[in-house]
C-alpha positions as semicolon CSV with decimal commas, in nm:
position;residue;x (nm);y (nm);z (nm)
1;X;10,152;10,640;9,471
2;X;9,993;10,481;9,155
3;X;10,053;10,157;9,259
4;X;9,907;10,180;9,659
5;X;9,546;10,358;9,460
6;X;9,532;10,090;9,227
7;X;9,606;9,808;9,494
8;X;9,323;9,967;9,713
9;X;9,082;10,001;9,420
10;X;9,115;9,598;9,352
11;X;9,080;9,594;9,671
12;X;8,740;9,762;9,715
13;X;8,604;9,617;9,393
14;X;8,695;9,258;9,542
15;X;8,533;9,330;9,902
16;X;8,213;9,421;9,658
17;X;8,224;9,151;9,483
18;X;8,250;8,888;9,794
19;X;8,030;9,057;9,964
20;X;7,779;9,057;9,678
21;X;7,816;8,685;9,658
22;X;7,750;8,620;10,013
23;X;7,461;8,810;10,033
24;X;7,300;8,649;9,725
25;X;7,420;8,287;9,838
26;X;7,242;8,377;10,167
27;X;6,925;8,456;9,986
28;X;6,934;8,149;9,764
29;X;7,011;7,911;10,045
30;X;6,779;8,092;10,285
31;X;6,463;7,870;10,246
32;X;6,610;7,518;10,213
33;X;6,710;7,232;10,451
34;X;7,054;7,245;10,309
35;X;7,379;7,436;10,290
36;X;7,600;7,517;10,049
37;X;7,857;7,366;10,277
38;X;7,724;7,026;10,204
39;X;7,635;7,069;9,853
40;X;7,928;7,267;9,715
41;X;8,204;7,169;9,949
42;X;8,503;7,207;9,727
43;X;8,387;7,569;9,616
44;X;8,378;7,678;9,971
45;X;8,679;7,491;10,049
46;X;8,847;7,658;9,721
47;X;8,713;7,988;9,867
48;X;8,788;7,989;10,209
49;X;9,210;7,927;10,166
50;X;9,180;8,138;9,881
51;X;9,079;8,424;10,116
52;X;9,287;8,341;10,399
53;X;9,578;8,360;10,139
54;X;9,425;8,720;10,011
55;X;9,445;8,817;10,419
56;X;9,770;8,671;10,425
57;X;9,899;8,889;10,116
58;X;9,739;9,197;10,235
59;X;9,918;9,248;10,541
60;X;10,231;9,107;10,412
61;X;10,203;9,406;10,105
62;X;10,137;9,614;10,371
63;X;10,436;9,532;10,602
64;X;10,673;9,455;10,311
65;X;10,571;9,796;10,151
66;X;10,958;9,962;10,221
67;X;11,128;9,667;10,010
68;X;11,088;9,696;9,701
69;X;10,888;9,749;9,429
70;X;10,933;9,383;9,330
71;X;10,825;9,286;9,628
72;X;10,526;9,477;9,618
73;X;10,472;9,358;9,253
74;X;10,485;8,982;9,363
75;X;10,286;9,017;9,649
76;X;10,054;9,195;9,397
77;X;10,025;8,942;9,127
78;X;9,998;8,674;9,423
79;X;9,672;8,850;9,559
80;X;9,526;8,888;9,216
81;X;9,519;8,533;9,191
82;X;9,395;8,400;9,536
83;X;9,113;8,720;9,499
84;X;9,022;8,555;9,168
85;X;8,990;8,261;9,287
86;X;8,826;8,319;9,567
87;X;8,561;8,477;9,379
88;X;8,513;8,209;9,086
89;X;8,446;7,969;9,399
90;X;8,157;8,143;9,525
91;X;8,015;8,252;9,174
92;X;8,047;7,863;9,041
93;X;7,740;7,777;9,379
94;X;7,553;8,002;9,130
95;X;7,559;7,786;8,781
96;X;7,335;7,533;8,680
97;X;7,534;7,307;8,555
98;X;7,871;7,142;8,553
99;X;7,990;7,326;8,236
100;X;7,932;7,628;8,347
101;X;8,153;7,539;8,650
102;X;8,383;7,392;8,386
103;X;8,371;7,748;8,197
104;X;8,467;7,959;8,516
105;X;8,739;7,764;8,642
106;X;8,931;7,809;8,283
107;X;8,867;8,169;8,294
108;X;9,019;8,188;8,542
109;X;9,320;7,925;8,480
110;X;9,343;8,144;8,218
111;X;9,405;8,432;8,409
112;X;9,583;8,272;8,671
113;X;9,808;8,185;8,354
114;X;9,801;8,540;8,250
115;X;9,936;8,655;8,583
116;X;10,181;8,370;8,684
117;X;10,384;8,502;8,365
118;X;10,431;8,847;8,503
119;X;10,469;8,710;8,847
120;X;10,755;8,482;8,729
121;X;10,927;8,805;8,575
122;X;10,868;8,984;8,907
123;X;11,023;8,688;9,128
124;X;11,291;8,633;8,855
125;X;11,391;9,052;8,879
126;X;11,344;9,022;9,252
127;X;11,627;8,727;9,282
128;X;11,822;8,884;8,984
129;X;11,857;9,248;9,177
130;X;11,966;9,027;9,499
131;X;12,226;8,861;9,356
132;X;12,339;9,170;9,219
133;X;12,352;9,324;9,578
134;X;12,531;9,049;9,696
135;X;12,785;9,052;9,424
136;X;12,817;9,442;9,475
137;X;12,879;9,383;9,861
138;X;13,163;9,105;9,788
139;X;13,353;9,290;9,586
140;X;13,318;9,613;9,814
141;X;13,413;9,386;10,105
142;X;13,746;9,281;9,858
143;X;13,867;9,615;9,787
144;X;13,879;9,727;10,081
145;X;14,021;9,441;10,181
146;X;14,307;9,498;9,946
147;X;14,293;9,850;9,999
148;X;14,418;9,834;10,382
149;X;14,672;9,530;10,247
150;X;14,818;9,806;9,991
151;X;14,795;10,073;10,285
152;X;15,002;9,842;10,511
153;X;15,248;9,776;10,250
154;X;15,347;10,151;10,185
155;X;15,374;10,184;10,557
156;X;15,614;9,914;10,606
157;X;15,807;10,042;10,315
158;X;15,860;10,407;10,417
């Protein structure tokens, strides 16, 4: 339960946040002849598939929800990322200057560092637990495999 109320708290606070940066970018592009489609085309570019990947995770963590917690944590870790960066695109329209862009985008490599590491561990326990299963099934499978060979052999004894 922890885990679904902090998802939907990042969640809100990110639908704030975007939705406080469109409204401001409105304002500050309101008056002019052009757009920040034309003067800040990678940062819209950056934000755009960075939200469509956030949509993407969403309803996959939301469909995905019965396997596993690794799953979950993955799909987790993967969402805090494309949410970040989404964000960081459409706050860099708002700095002055090209080191302030500079600044934001290794904050957030930084996080995006921060949270590859645990997502690593998560993908890592995710593959480790499924090879596990696998193993577990095999050897299942084998004895009792061997179990009906043994069975057959006491028959045809007695």
């Amino acid at each position: 339960m922890q885990g679904s109320t902090s998802f939907t708290t990042c969640h809100a606070v990110y639908t704030f946040l975007v939705t406080t940066l469109i409204g401001l970018l409105q304002v500050k592009y309101q008056n002019k002849n052009v757009s920040p489609f034309e003067t800040h085309l990678t940062s819209i570019r950056s934000f755009v598939i960075a939200v469509f990947i956030y949509c993407l995770v969403t309803v996959g963590k939301i469909i995905t929800k019965n396997y596993g917690a690794n799953c979950s944590k993955i799909l987790g870790y993967v969402s805090l990322i494309s949410g970040t960066l989404s964000s960081v695109s459409l706050a860099v329209i708002f700095l002055p200057t090209l080191l302030s862009s500079v600044i934001m985008f290794i904050i957030w490599a930084i996080l995006f560092a921060m949270v590859a590491r645990f997502l690593y561990k998560a993908i890592y326990q995710w593959f480790y637990q499924k090879i596990v299963d696998a193993v577990v099934q095999v050897l299942e499978l084998c004895t009792s495999f061997m179990g009906q060979g043994l069975m057959e052999q006491q028959r045809l004894l007695v």
